[in-house]
FIDREN-618064 format. One record per atom (N, C-alpha, C): residue in three letters; x, y, z. Coordinates in nm, 2 decimals. Layout:
N
<code->ALA	x->X	y->Y	z->Z>
...
REM end
This chain:
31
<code->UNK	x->-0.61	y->-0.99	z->-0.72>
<code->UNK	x->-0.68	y->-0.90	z->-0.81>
<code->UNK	x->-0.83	y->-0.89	z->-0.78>
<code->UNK	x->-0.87	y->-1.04	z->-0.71>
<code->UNK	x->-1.03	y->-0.96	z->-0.71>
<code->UNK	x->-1.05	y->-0.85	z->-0.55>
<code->UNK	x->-0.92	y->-0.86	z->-0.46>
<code->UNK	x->-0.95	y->-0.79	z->-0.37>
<code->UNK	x->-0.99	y->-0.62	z->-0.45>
<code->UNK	x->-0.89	y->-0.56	z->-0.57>
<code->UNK	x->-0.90	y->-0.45	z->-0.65>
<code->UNK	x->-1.07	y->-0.47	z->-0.68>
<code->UNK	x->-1.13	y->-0.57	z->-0.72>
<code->UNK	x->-1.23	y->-0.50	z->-0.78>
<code->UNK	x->-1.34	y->-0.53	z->-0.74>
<code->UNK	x->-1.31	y->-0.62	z->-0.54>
<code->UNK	x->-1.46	y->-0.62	z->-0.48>
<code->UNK	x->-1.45	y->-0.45	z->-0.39>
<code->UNK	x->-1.31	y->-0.39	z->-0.41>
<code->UNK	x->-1.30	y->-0.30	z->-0.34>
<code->UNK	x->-1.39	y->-0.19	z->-0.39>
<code->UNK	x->-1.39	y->-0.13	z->-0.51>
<code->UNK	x->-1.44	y->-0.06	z->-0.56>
<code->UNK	x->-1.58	y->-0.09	z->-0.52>
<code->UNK	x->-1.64	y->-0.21	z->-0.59>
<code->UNK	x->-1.79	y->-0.31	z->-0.59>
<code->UNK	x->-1.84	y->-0.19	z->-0.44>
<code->UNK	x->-1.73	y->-0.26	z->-0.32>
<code->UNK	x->-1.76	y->-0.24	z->-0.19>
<code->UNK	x->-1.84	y->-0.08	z->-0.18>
<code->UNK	x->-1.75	y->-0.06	z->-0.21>
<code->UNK	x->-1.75	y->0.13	z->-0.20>
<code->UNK	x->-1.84	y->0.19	z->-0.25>
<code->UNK	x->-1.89	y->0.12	z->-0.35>
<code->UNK	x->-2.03	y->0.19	z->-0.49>
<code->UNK	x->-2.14	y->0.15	z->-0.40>
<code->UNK	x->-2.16	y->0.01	z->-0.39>
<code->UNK	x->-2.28	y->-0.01	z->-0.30>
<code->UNK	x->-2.30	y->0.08	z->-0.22>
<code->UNK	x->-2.20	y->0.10	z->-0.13>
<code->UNK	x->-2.20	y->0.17	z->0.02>
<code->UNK	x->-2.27	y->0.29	z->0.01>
<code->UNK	x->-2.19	y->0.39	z->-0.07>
<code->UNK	x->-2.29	y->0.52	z->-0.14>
<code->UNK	x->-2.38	y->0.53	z->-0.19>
<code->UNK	x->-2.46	y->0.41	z->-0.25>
<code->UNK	x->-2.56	y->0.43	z->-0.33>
<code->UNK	x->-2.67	y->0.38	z->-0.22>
<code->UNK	x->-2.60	y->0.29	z->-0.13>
<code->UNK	x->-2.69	y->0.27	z->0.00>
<code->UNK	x->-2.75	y->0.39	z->0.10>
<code->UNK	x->-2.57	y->0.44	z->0.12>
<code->UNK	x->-2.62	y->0.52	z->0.20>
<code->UNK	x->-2.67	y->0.67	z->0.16>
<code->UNK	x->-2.61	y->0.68	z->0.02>
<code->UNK	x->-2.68	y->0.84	z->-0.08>
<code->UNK	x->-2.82	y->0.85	z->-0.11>
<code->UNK	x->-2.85	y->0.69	z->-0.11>
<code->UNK	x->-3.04	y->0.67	z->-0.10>
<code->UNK	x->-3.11	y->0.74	z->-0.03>
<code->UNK	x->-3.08	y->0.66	z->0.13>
<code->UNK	x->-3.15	y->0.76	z->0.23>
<code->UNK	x->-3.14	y->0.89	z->0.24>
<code->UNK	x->-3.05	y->0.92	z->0.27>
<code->UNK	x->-2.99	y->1.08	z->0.27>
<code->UNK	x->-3.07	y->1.16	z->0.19>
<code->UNK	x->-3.02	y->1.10	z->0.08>
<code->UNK	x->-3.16	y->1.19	z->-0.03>
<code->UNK	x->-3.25	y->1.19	z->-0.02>
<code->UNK	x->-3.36	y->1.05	z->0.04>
<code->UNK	x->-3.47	y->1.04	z->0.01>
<code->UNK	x->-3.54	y->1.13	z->0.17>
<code->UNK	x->-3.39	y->1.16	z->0.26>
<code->UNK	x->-3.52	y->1.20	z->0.38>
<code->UNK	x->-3.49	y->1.35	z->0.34>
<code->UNK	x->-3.39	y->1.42	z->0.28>
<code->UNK	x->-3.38	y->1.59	z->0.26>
<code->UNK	x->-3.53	y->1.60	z->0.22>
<code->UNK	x->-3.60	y->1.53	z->0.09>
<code->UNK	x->-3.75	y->1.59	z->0.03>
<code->UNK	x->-3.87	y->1.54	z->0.14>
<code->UNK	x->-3.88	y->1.44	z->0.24>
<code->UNK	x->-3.94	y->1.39	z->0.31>
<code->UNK	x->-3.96	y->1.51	z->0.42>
<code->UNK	x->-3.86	y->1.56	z->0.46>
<code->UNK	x->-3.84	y->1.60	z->0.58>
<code->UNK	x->-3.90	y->1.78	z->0.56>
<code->UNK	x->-3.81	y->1.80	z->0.42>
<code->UNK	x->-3.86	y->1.90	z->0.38>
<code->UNK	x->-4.01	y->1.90	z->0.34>
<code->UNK	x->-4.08	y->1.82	z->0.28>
<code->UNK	x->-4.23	y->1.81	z->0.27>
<code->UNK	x->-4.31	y->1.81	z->0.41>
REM end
């Protein structure tokens, strides 16, 4: 069971890691 709910864990980090940057260089880049 905890493989179910480091999986999710895994996955949220991942995007919030990598939806960070992503985002933060579209206004950077654009400025």
């Amino acid at each position: 069971m905890q493989n179910v709910v480091i999986t999710p864990v895994s996955l949220t980090s991942t995007e919030i890691l990598v939806g960070a940057p992503v985002v933060g260089s579209v206004p950077l880049d654009a400025a």
